[in-house]
N, C-alpha and C positions, 0 to 999 in steps of 0.2 A: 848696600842693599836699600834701596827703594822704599819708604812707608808703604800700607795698600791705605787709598781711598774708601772707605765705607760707609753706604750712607743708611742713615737709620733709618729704620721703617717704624710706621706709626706702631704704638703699642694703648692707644684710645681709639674711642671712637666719638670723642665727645666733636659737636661742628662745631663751637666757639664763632658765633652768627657773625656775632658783631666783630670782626676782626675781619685781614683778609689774608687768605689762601697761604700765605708766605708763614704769615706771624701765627695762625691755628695752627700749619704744620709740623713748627717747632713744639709748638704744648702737646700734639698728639704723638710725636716722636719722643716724648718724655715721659708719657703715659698722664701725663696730668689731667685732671677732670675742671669742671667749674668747682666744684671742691677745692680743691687743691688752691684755685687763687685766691681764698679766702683767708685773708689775712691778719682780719682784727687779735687784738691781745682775748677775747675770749675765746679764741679757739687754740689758747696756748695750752700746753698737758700739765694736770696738776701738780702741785709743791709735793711729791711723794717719794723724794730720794730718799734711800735709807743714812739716818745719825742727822735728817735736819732738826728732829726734835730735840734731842741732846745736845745739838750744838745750838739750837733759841734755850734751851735752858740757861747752858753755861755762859752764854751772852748775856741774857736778864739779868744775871747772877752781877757779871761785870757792870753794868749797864746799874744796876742796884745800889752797887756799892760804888761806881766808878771806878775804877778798877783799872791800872793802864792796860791798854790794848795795843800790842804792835802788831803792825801786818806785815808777813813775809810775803816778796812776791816775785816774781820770776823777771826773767833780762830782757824780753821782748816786748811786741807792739799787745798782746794778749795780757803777759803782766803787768803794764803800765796800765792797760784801761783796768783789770780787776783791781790794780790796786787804790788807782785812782778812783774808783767805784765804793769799794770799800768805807774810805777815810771820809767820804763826802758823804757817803747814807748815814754810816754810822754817828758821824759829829748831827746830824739831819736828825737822828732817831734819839738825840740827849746822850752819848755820849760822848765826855770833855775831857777824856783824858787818853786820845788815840793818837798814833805816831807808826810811820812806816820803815820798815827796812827792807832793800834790795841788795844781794847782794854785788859787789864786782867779781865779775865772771873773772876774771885774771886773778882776784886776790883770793877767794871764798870756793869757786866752785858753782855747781846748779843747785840747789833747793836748799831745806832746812838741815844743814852741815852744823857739827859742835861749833864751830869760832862762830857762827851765825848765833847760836844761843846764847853762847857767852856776850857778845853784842846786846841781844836783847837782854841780859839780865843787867848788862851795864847800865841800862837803860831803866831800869827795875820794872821790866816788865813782869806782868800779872799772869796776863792773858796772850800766848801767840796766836793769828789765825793765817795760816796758807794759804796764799791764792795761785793758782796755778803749777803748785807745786804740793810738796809732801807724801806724796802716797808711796813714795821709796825711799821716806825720807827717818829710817829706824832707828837708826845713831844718834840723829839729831833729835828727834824725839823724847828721846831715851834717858838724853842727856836733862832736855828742859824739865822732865819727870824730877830728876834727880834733886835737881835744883828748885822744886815746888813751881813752877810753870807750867800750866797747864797748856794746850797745843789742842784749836781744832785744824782739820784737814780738810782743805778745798782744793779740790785736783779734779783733773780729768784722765788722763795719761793712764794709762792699762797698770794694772795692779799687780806685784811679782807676789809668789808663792807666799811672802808675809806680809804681813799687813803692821803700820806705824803703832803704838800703845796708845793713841792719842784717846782723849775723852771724847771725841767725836772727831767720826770720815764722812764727808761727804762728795761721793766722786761716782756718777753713775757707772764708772768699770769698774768698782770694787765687788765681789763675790756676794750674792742676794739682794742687788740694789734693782726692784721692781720697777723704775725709771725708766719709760720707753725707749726714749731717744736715746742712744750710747755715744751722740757727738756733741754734748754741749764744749763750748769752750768752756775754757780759767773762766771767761768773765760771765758765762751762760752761767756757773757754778754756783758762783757768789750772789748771780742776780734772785737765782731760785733760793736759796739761802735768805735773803734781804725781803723776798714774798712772805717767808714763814715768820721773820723778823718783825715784820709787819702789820701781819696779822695778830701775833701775842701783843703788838706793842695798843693795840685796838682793843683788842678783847679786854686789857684790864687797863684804858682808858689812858695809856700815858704817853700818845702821841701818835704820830706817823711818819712814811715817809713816798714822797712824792714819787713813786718808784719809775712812770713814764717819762720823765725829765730826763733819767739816764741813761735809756734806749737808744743814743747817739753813741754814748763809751761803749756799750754790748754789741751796736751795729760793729763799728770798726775794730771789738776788738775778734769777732764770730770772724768776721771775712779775711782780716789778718792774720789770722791763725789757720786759716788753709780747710777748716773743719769741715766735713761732709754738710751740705746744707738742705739737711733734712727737712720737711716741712714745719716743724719744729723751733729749728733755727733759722728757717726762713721767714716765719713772722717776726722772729727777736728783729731778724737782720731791716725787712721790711720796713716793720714800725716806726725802727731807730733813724732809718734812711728817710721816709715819711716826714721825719719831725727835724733833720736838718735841713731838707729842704723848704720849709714852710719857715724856716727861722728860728726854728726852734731848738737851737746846738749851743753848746756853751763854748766860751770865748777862744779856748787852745782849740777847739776841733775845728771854728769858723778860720782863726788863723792858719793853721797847715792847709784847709780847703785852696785858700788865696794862695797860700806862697807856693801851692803847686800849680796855679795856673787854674784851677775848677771854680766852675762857676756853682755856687751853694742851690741854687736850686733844680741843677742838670745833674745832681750829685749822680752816681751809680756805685753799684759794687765792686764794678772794675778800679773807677778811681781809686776809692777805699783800697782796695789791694795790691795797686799799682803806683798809686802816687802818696797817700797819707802812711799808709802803713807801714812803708819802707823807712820815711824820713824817722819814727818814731823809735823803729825796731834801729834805726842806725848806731842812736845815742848807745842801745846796749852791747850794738856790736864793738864801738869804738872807745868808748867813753863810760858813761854811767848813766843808766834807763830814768835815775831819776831828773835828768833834763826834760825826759820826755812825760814823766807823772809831770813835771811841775807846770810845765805848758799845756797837760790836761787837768790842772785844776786854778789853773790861773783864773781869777775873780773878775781880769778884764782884760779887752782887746787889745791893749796895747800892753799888754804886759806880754801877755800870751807871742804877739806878735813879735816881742823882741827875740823872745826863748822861741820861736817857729823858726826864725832865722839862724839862733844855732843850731837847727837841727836840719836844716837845709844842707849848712854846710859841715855839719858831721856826715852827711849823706852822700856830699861830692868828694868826699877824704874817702868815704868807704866804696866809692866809686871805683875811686885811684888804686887803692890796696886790691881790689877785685881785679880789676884789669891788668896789675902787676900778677897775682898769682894766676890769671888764665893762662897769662904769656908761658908760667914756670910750669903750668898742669902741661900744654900743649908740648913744651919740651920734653916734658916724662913721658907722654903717649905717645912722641912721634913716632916710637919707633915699632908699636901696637899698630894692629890692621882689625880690620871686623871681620877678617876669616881666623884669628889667634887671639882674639879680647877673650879675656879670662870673664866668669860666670858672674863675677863680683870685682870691680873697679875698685884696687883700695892706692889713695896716692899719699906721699907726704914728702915736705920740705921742710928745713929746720927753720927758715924765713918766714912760712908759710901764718898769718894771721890768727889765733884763733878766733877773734870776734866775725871773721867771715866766711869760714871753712865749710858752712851751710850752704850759700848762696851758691862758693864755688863746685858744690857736690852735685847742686841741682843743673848749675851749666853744664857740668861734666857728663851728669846720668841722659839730662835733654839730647846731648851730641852724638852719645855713643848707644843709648837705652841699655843699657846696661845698670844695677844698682851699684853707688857707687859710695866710698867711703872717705873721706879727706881728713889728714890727720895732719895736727900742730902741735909745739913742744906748748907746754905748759911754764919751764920754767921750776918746776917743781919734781927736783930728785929724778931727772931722768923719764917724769910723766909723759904720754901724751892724752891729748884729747881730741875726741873725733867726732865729726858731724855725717848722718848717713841720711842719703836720699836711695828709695827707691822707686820703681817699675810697674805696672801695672799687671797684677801675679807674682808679685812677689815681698811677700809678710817682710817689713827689714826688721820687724822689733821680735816675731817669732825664729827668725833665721840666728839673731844674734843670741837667743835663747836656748837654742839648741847646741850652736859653738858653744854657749858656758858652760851647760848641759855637758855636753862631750869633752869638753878639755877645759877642766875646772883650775880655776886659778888665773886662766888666761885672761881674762874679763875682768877689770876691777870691778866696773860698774856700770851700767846700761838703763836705758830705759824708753819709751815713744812710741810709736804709733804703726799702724802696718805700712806707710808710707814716709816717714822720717825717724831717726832716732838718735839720741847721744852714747858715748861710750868713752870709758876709758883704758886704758892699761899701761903696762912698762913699755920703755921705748924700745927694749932687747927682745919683745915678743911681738912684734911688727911680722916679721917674715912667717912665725908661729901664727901669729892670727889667721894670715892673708890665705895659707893654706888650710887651715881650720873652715875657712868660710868656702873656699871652693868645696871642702868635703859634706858642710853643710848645704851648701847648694844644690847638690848630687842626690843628699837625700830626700831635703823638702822638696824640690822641684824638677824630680826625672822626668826626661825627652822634652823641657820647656820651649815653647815656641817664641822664638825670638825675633821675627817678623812684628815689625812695630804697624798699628792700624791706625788711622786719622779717620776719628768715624765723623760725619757731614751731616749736615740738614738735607743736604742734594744741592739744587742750583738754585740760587736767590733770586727771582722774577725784577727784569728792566725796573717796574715802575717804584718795589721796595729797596732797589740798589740806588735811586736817585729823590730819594724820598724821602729829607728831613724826619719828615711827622712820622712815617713808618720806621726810623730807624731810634728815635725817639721812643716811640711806643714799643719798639722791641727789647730795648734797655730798659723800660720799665716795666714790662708782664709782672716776671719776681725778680728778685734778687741770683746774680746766677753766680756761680762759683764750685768748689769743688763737691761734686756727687750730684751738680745741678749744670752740667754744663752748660756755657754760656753758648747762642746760638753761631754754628761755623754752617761756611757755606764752599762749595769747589766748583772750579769750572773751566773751560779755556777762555785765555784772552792774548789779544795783541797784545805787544809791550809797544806802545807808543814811543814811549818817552823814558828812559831809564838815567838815574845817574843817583851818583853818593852823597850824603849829608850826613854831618858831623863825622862820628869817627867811621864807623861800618853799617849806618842804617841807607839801605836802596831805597829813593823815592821813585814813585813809579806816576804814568801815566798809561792807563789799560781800558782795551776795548771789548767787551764781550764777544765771544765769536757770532757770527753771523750778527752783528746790530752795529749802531750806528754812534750810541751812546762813548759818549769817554769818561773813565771818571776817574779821580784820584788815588794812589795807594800810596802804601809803607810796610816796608817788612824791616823789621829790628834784626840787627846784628848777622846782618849776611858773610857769607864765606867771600872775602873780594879776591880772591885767586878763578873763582868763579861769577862775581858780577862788579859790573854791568856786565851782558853777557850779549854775545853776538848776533844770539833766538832772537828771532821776533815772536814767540809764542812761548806761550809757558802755562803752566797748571797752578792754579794759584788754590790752597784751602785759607780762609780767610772770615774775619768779622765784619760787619759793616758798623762804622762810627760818625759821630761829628765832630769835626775840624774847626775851629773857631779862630778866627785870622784877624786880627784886628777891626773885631766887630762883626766882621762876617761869616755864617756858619757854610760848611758844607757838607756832603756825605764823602767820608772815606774810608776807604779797606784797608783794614789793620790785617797783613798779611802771616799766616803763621807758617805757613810750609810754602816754596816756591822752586818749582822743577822745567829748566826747559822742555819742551817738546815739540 
């Protein structure tokens, strides 16, 4: 079945004078006002999440006596910047006795688990603080309690039925957090946290800390983390973007910019999510995320630059590992059609990775739109662990909640977002789950319309399809990402010129219909059973970009959907 085409209709009315026709339509398709682009750090929403007073207390307290402080923090491109955020205010704000822990996803688990306390107590920590994790994190808590460790909570991740004992939560989804926005990321958490830090460290004169410096770690780690980009978090993202391109970025984020080919002051969001965010998030998928704090707090360029390098190629290893289990999903589904794909995707191999079981749930769900679940052994007694992507209408973190709900027991542990989540369980209760979740699917989401939509700007006008400076200035309006989509455009065109590059990406050469113009494409990861393809016409939905070629820019279309016709 077909996507449908749909193109957005304006939801402003604002003319945006100074612009033209092409680039106002995408803001009034968005509903955004001249508002809306106003981006300075004072139209950020005030420090008013509920427990940050509690947690600047118990800080001071630390901070007082010096007091160690370890920071737990999560395996991704999101936990490496909060953690890296962290360790660098805080040493910045006087105190000398801070040290991190991450744990390995292979040996520990996700968030603040007992051997993770027991770690920090080895350590003779004082003080824990969570970045990007903890708000499910009640054993582990519990534990540190037990132990005279106190534990605050920086989370974002929706909050279950109980809450951690910690002496302070700060996590706008936890229950009475008067906190507008409900998307910051882990490192939006910390940064609001480090404002009130800030502010106490002022009021009774004992310092500061530079808190716009770090606006680069929040930019890459907001848009890394996939988070709704509220306006909100599109000034964080903004700002941070702002100030690497002006030079102003510290030595690992100027590094990864280079070793992916970006040039520091063309930066976008897209890069940040495409190209910096993946190599960072690699280290935790493969390895240990602390390659990637260390090349975000590396002191110099050439340090940075060496540790960017391994993370280049932790990125190409996780390339490899990716492309081997596509190969093993694709044999599990062949024998699935899209008139018998069950309601909910769940697959597993006992080869199956866990550090990339995420990525491959997203190819999977992309392929078939369907929510999809990919499971790997653990290693541990029989465990698995699962990575879930879903669909547009369909909750994966409320679905999985209501399986637990309904057949208690079956779920060891769960937790995320209405569009990604983790989970665990026995390996004996796989086929137990798999039907659990159709039943739950049945009831969260009766008569669901399964027709997938690609909604459009409509058609991109000749002179902004060959237009450097228009397609420049369209990358820069805001920041775009998810809950802000980035501007798509649909249309017919010749296929000039078709042929394959590297393993399955179609290079194209396309003509608009009725015009004269030619201009460059690329569509990632095509189906080669189907292209190059015979068509000399096809339906392209697509972005327009710049191509930079040894010194030379041009405009091309990053192709996301492609249909003969």
């Amino acid at each position: 079945m077909s996507p449908v085409i749909s193109r957005r209709s304006a939801l402003s009315k604002e003319s945006f004078d100074d612009l033209n026709a092409s680039l106002a339509g995408v803001l009034r398709n968005r509903g955004f006002t001249q508002v809306d682009l106003e981006t300075s750090l004072a139209h950020l929403l005030p420090p008013n999440l509920k427990g940050l007073d509690q947690a600047v207390d118990r800080l001071m307290q630390a901070r007082a006596s010096q007091q160690r402080v370890v920071v737990v923090g999560d395996f991704d491109c999101d936990g490496a910047t909060s953690v890296s955020l962290a360790i660098l205010a805080l040493n910045e704000a006087g105190f000398t006795n801070v040290d991190y822990l991450v744990p390995n996803r292979f040996e520990y688990g996700y968030g603040l688990t007992e051997p993770i306390v027991d770690l920090c107590a080895q350590q003779h920590a004082d003080l824990i603080v969570t970045v990007d994790n903890g708000i499910s994190s009640i054993e582990g808590v519990a534990a540190a309690n037990s132990l005279g460790i106190d534990v605050i909570v920086t989370d974002h991740h929706l909050a279950g039925q109980h809450l951690p004992e910690a002496c302070a939560i700060v996590n706008p989804n936890q229950p009475g957090c008067p906190f507008e926005s409900k998307a910051l990321a882990g490192v939006g958490v910390m940064f609001y946290l480090l404002i009130a830090l800030r502010k106490a460290l002022r009021e009774q004169q004992l310092g500061d800390i530079a808190l716009a410096s770090y606006l680069d770690l929040v930019a890459v780690g907001t848009v890394a983390d996939v988070v709704p980009l509220d306006r909100n978090n599109r000034i964080l993202v903004d700002q941070g973007i702002r100030r690497i391109r002006s030079g102003h970025v510290r030595p690992g984020i100027e590094a990864l910019i280079q070793v992916s080919g970006k040039v520091l002051a063309d930066l976008t969001s897209r890069d940040i999510g495409f190209s910096v965010g993946p190599k960072i998030n690699a280290a935790g998928r493969l390895d240990d995320i602390s390659t990637g704090i260390r090349c975000l707090t590396s002191p110099s360029k050439v340090q940075a630059l060496s540790i960017a390098e391994q993370l280049v190629s932790l990125n190409e290893a996780r390339k490899s590992v990716e492309r081997d289990m596509k190969a093993q999903a694709d044999t599990l589904l062949k024998d699935l059609h899209l008139t018998n794909l069950p309601s909910v995707i769940t697959l597993y191999d006992e080869s199956f990775h866990e550090g990339v079981i995420g990525i491959l749930a997203s190819r999977i769900k992309e392929r078939y739109h369907r929510p999809t679940i990919v499971f790997a052994p653990t290693g541990d007694g029989g465990e698995l662990k699962g990575s879930a992507r879903s669909i547009e209408g369909v909750h994966i973190r409320d679905l999985l909640d209501v399986t637990a709900t309904t057949h208690e027991g079956l779920i060891t542990k769960f937790g995320g977002h209405a569009m990604a989540a983790g989970l665990s369980l026995n390996g004996d209760q796989l086929d137990a789950l798999d039907r659990a979740l159709q039943e739950g699917f049945a009831m969260q989401c009766p008569n669901f319309d399964w027709r997938q939509t690609l909604e459009t700007d409509g058609e991109l006008a000749e002179q902004a399809m060959q237009s450097i400076a228009d397609v420049q200035q369209l990358n820069a309006l805001v920041p775009w990402g998810q809950g802000c989509p980035a501007p798509t455009f649909d249309g017919q065109f010749e296929l000039v010129d078709q042929r394959i590059v590297g393993t399955n990406h179609l290079k194209l050469r396309v003509r608009p219909l009725n015009s004269q113009m030619i201009v460059d494409a690329i569509c990632f990861n095509v189906d080669l059973n189907v292209w190059p393809s015979a068509q000399t016409m096809a339906t392209l939905v697509y972005s327009p970009d710049i191509n930079e070629w040894r010194g030379n820019k041009s405009v091309q279309l990053l192709v996301s959907y492609i249909e003969p016709s």
